[in-house]
C-alpha positions as CSV (number, residue, x, y, z in Angstrom):
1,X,0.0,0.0,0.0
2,X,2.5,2.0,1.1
3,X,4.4,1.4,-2.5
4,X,1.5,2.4,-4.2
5,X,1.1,6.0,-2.5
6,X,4.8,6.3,-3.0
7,X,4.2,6.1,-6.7
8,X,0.9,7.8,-6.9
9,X,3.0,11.0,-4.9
10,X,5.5,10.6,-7.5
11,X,3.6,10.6,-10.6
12,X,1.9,13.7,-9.4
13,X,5.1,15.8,-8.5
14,X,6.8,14.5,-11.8
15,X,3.7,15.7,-13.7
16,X,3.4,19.2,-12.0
17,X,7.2,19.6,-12.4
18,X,7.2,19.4,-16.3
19,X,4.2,21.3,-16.6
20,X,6.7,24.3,-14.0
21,X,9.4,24.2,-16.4
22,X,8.8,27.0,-19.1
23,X,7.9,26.1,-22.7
24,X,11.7,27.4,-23.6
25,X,13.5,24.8,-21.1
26,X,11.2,21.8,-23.1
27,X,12.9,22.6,-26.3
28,X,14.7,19.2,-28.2
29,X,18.5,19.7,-28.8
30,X,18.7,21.3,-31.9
31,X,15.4,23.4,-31.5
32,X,16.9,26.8,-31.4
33,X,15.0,29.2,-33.8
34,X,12.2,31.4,-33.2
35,X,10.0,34.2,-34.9
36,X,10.7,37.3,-33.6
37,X,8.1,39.5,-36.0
38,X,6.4,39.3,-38.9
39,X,6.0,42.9,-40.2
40,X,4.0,43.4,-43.9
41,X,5.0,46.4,-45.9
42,X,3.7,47.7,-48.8
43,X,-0.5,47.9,-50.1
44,X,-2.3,45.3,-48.7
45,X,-5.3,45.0,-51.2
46,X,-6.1,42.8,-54.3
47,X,-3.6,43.9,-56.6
48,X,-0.9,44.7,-54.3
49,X,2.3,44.3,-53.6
50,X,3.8,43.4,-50.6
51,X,7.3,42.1,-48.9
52,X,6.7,40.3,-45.7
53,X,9.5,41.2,-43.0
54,X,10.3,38.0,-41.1
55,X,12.3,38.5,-38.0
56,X,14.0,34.9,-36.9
57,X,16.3,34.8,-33.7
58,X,18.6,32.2,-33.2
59,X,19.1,31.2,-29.3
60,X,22.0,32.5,-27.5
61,X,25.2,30.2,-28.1
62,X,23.6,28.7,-31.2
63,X,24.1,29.2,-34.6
64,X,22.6,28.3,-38.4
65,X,24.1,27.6,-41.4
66,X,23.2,30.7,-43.9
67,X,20.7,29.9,-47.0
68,X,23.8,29.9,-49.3
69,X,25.9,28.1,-46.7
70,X,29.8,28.2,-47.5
71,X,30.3,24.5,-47.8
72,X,27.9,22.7,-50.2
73,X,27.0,19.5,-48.3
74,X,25.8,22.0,-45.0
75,X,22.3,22.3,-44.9
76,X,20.9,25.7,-45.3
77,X,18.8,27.7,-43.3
78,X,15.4,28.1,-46.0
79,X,12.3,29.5,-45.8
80,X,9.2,28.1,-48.2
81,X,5.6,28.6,-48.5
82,X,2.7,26.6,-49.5
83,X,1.3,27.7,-52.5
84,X,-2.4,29.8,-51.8
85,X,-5.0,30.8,-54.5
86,X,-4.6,34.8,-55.0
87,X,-1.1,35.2,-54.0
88,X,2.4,35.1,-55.9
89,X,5.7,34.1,-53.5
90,X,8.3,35.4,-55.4
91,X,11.7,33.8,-54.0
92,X,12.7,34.7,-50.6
93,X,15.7,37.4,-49.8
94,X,18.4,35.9,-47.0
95,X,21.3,38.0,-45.3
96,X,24.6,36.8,-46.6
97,X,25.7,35.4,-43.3
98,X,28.5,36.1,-40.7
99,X,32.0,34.2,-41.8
100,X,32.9,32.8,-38.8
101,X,35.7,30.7,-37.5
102,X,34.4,27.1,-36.0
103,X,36.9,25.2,-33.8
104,X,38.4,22.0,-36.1
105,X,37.5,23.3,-39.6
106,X,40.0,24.4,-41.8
107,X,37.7,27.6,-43.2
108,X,35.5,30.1,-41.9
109,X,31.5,29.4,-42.3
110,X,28.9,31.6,-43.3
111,X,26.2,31.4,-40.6
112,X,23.4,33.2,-38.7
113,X,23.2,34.1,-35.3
114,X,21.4,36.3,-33.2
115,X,18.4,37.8,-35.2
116,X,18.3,37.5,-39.3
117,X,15.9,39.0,-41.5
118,X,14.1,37.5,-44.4
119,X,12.2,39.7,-46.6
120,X,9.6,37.6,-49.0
121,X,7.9,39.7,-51.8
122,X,4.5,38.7,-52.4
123,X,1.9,39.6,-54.7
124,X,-1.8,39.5,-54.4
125,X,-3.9,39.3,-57.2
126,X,-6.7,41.2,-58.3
127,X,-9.5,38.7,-57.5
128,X,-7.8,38.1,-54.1
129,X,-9.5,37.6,-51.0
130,X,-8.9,39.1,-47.7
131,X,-7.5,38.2,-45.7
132,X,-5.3,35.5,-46.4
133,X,-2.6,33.6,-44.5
134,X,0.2,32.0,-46.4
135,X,2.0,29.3,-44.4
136,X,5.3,28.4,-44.9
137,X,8.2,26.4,-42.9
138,X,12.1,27.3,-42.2
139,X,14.6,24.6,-42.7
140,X,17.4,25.1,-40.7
141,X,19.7,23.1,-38.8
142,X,21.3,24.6,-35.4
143,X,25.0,23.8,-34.2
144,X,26.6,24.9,-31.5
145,X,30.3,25.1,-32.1
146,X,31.3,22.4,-34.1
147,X,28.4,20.2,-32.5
148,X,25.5,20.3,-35.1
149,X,22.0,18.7,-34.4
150,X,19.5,17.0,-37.0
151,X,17.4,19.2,-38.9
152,X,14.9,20.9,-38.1
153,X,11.2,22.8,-39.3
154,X,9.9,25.9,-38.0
155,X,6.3,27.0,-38.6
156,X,5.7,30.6,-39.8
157,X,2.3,31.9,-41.0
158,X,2.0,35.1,-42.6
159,X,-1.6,37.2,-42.7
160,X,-2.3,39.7,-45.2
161,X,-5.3,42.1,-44.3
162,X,-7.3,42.3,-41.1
163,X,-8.7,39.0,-39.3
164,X,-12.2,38.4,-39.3
């Protein structure tokens, strides 16, 4: 009996420890992107033109490969979108990168830390309805130092005109 309340006491305080430790501190290895902001500028209305301002921050200590990384077989940091009825992605625009010097390779890498911008120019066509949200997903793959983790996807939705 006493076993059992033993367990049962255990069970509880395991539960309402993970559900104490903030959503940051439950991250996998590896998981070390965010969205900072999503800002749209430009005319938001069927016929428009607009580049989408996506603000990503990489966590402290952490860094990504850049979308044109400096070796070949590095997997870049990319950002795609589904395609949506009334709207035209055009290819996204990345920052060049920071060249920086990893312990045990022979070259500098081009990488992102910190926050990077990505600017995606979007068209919306005339019959276009409003709002829309175009979903996409960044590919990146985090390494800290020479360590590098598996892959890994990142969710971004972008909204053009005002929610319902």
């Amino acid at each position: 009996m006493m076993k059992r309340s033993l367990a049962a006491l255990w069970a509880i305080t395991a539960l309402w420890v993970s559900l104490s430790i903030p959503a940051q501190a439950q991250k996998r290895p590896g998981e070390a992107v965010s969205v900072k902001s999503i800002a749209i500028k430009g005319d938001v209305k069927p016929g428009g033109e607009v580049t989408a301002v996506i603000q990503f921050v990489v966590d402290e200590g952490y860094h990504t490969q850049a979308a044109v990384p400096s070796e070949p077989n590095f997997i870049p940091a990319v950002l795609k979108f589904d395609p949506v009825p009334g709207l035209v992605v055009s290819p996204p625009k990345y920052p060049a990168g920071k060249e920086e010097r990893i312990e045990g390779l022979p070259k500098p890498m081009k990488v992102y830390e910190g926050t990077f911008e990505v600017l995606v120019p979007i068209k919306i066509t005339a019959g276009a309805t409003l709002p829309v949200s175009l979903p996409g997903v960044l590919t990146y793959q985090a390494c800290k130092g020479s360590t590098c983790f598996a892959p890994r996807k990142l969710k971004v939705l972008v909204t053009l005109g005002s929610k319902p």
